[in-house]
C-alpha positions in Angstrom: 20.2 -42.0 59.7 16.7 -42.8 60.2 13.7 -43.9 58.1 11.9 -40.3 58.4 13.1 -36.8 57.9 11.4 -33.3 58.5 11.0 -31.3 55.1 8.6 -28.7 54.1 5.9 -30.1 51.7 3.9 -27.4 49.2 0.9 -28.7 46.8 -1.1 -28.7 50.5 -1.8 -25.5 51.7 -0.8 -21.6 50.3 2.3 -21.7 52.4 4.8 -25.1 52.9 4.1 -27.1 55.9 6.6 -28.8 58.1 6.5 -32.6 57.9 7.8 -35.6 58.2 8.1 -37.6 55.1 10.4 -41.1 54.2 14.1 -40.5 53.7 14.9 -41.3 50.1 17.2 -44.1 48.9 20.0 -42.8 45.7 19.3 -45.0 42.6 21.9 -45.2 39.7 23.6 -42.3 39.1 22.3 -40.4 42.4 23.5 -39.3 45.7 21.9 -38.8 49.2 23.2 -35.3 50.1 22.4 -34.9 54.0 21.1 -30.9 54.0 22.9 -28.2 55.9 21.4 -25.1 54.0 19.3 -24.6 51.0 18.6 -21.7 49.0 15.1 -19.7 48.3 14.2 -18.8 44.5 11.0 -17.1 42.9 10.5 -20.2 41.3 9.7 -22.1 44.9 7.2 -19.1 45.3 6.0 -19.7 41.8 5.6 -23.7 42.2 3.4 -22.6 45.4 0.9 -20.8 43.3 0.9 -23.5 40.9 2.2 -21.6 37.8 5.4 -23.3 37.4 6.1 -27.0 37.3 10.1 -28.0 36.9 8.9 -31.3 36.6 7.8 -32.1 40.1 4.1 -31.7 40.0 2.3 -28.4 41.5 -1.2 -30.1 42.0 -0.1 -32.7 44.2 1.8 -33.0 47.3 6.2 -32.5 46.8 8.8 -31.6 49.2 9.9 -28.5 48.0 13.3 -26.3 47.5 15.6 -26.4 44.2 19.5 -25.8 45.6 21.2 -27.3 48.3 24.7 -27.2 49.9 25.5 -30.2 52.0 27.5 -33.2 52.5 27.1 -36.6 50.7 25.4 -39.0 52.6 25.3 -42.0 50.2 25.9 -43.3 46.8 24.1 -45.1 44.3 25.3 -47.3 42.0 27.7 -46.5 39.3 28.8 -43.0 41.0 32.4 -43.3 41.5 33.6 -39.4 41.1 32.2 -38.7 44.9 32.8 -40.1 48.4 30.9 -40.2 51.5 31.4 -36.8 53.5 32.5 -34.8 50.8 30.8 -31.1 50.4 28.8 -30.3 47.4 26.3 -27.9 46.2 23.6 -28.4 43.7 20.7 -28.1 42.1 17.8 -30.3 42.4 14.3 -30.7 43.5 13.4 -31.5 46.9 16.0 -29.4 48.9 14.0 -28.0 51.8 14.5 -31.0 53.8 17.0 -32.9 55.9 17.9 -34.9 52.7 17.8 -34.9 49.1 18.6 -37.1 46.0 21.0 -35.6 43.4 22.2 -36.6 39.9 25.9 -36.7 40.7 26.3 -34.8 37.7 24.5 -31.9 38.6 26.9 -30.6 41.2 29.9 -29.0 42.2 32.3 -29.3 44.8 32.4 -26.7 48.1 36.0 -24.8 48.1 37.3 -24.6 51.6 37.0 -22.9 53.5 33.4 -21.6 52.4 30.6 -22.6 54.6 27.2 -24.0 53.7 25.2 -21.0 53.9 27.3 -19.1 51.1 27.5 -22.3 49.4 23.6 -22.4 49.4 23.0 -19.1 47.5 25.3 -20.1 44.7 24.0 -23.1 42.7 21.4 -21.6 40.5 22.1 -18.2 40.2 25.8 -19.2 38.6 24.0 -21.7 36.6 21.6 -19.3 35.3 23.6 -16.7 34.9 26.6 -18.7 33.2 24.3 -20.4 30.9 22.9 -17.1 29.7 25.5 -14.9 29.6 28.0 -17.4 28.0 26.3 -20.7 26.4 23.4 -18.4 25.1 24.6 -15.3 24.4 27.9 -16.3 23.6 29.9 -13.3 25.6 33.5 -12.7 25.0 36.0 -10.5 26.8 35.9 -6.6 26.3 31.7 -6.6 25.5 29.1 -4.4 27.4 26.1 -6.1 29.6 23.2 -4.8 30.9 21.2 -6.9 33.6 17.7 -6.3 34.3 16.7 -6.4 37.7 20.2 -6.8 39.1 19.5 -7.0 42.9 17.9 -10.1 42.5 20.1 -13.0 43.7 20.9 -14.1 40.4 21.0 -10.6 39.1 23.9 -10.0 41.4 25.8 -13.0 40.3 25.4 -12.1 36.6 26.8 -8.5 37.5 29.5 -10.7 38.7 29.8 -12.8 36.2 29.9 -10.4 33.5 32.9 -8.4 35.6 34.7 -11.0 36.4 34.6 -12.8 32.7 36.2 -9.8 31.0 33.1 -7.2 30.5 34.3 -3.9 29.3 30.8 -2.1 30.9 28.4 -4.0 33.4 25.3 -1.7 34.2 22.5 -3.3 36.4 18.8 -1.6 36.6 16.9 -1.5 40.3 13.4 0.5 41.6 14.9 1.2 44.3 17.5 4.0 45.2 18.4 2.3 48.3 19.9 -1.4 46.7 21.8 0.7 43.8 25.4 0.3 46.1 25.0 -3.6 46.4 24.9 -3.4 42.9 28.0 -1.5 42.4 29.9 -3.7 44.8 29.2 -6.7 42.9 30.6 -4.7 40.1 28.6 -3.2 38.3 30.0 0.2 36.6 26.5 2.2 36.2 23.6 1.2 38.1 20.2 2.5 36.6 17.3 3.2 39.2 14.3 2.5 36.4 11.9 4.1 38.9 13.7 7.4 38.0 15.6 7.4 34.7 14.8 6.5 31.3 16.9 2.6 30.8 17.6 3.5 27.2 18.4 6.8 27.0 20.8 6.2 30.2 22.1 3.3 28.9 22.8 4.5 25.2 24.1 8.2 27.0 27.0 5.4 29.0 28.5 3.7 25.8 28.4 6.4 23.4 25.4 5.9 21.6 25.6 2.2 20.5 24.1 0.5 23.4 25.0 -2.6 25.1 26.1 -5.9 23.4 24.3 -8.2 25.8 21.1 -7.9 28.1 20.4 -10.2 30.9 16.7 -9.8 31.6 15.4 -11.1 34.0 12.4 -8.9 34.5 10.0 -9.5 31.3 7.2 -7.4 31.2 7.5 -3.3 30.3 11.3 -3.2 31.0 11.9 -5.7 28.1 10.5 -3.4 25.9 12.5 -0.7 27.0 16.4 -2.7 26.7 15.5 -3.0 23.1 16.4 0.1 22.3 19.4 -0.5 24.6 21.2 -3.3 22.7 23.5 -2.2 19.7 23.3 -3.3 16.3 23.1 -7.1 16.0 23.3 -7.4 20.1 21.4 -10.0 21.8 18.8 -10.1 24.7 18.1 -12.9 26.6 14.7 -13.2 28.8 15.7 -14.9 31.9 12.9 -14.3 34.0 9.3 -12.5 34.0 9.1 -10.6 37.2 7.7 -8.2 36.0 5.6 -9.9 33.9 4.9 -12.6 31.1 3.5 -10.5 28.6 5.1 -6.9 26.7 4.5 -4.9 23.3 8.0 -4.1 21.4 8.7 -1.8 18.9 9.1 -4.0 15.6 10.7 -1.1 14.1 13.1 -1.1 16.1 14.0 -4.6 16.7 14.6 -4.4 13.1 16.8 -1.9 12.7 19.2 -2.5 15.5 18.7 -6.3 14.3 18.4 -6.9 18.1 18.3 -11.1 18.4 16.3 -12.2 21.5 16.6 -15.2 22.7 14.5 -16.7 25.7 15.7 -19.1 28.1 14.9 -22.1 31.2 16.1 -24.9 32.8 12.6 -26.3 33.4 12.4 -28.0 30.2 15.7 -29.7 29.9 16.6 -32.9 30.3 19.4 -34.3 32.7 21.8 -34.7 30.2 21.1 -31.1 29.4 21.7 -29.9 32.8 24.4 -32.3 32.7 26.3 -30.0 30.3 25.4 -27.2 31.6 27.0 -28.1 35.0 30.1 -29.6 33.2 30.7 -25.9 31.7 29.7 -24.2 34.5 32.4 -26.2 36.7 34.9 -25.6 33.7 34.8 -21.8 33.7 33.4 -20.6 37.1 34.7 -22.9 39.5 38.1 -21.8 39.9 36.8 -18.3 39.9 34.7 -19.2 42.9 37.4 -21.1 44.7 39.4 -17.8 45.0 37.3 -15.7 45.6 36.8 -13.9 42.4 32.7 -14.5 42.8 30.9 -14.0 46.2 27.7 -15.0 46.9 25.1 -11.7 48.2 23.2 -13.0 51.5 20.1 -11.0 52.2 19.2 -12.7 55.2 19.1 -16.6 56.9 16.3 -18.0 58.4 15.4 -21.5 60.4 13.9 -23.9 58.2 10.9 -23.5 60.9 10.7 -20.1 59.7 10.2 -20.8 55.6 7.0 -18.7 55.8 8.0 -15.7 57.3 11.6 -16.5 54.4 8.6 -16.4 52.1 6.7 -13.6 52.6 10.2 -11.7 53.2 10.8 -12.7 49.6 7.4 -12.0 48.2 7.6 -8.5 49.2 10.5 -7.8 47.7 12.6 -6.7 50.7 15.6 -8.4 49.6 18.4 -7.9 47.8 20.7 -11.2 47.3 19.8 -13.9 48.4 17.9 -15.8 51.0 18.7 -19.3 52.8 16.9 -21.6 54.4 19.2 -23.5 57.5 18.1 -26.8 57.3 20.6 -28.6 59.5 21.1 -27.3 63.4 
């Protein structure tokens, strides 16, 4: 190992630059994860802009990237659940570089024989996507979800979440005709192309007239409004993400008579022990679910870690449907 490592830096320049910045040391508590791939989420794009700040500071200068797989490189002190060599992947900040610093808490361990470019698209989709369909909408077995803006990457891992957990009807919402069979093979029962088809009238004609229990939105804006009307009696939305936007008008009337709850949600503004528990119950449920095979992570495409801009711009212009990964190591 040496003292320097190649990462991409943001807070500099629109776009990440390539340089090369010190090789952090694990405190208490942390581990030096040597990189193989990392994974590419809106919020990287958003941090770029400088309207989103998970803590690591937008107006200055921070190595970028939010979920890693890789190997441990180090320990710090007081870590005693991990070893040298072992494969992990995580969440964190700083994962578009050769190495990165990780609460050993806010991990989970690689099944075999899955390699480091699936494990990279995995961390926070199933984080989000478990923590909002099950910690804060509190799904059980046999209930209907809907998930706005399911060719995401983590809109695809909540399709098959929700499928995989026991959901009697999983219907996912795309603009675009051409990603509707990626949803379906994640699962999904009923896609919805928005661009097309009214979301409540298609979703209430598919269960009867009741609507869905739970909605997984991830798109804010205009089709928030809409799933309103889409949730049964007493169902629950939760806001995930605003993609399409941070602002909408609802129908008060109607909130109130379906007694919709709605229910917004981010990891941004929790604390470690937070995430802690959130990784803990994640790890609990999912993990065996992934080690066989029941959950599959959707790669759009891969690129070089040379090639983050042109990863970028492929995500920015919404091209993609799953996810894409950065290969950090060679």
């Amino acid at each position: 190992m040496t003292d320097s490592m190649p990462a991409l830096v943001g807070g500099v320049a629109p776009d990440w630059e390539l340089r090369d910045v010190p090789v952090p040391t694990p405190g208490p508590g942390q581990v030096l994860v040597r990189v193989h791939a990392a994974g590419i989420n809106r919020a990287d794009l958003l941090m770029l802009e400088g309207t989103y700040n998970p803590g690591a500071g937008t107006s200055s200068s921070y190595t970028a990237g939010l979920e890693l797989a890789g190997e441990v490189a180090s320990l710090g002190k007081g870590v005693t659940s991990l070893a040298v060599g072992d494969r992990i992947m995580g969440a964190t900040l700083g994962t578009f570089a050769r190495y990165a610093l990780l609460d050993h808490r806010h991990l989970v361990r690689i099944p075999e024989p899955m390699g480091w470019t699936d494990a990279a698209a995995l961390p926070v989709g199933l984080l989000t996507g478990h923590d909002a369909l099950v910690t804060q909408a509190g799904f059980t077995s046999g209930q209907g979800v809907l998930v706005l803006g399911a060719t995401t990457a983590v809109g695809l891992l909540a399709v098959q979440l929700a499928k995989v957990l026991g959901a009697a009807t999983v219907i996912g919402t795309t603009t675009s005709a051409g990603k509707a069979d990626v949803i379906t093979r994640a699962g999904a029962d009923l896609v919805i192309d928005t661009s097309t088809t009214n979301l409540r009238a298609a979703v209430l004609e598919a269960t009867s007239g009741a609507g869905v229990d739970i909605v997984l939105d991830h798109l804010g804006g205009e089709p928030f409004a809409s799933c309103v009307g889409a949730t049964r009696i007493g169902g629950i939305v939760v806001n995930i993400g605003r993609l399409a936007g941070q602002h909408t008008t609802i129908d008060l009337n109607e909130l109130a008579f379906r007694r919709v709850r709605v229910r917004g949600t981010t990891f941004s503004v929790r604390g470690p022990d937070e995430l802690a528990a959130a990784w803990s119950a994640l790890t609990t449920d999912i993990g065996p679910l992934v080690a066989d095979g029941r959950i599959e992570p959707v790669i759009d495409r891969v690129f070089p870690l040379a090639d983050a801009k042109a990863a970028a711009d492929h995500l920015r212009a919404n091209r993609s449907a799953g996810k894409v990964v950065l290969q950090v190591a060679q």
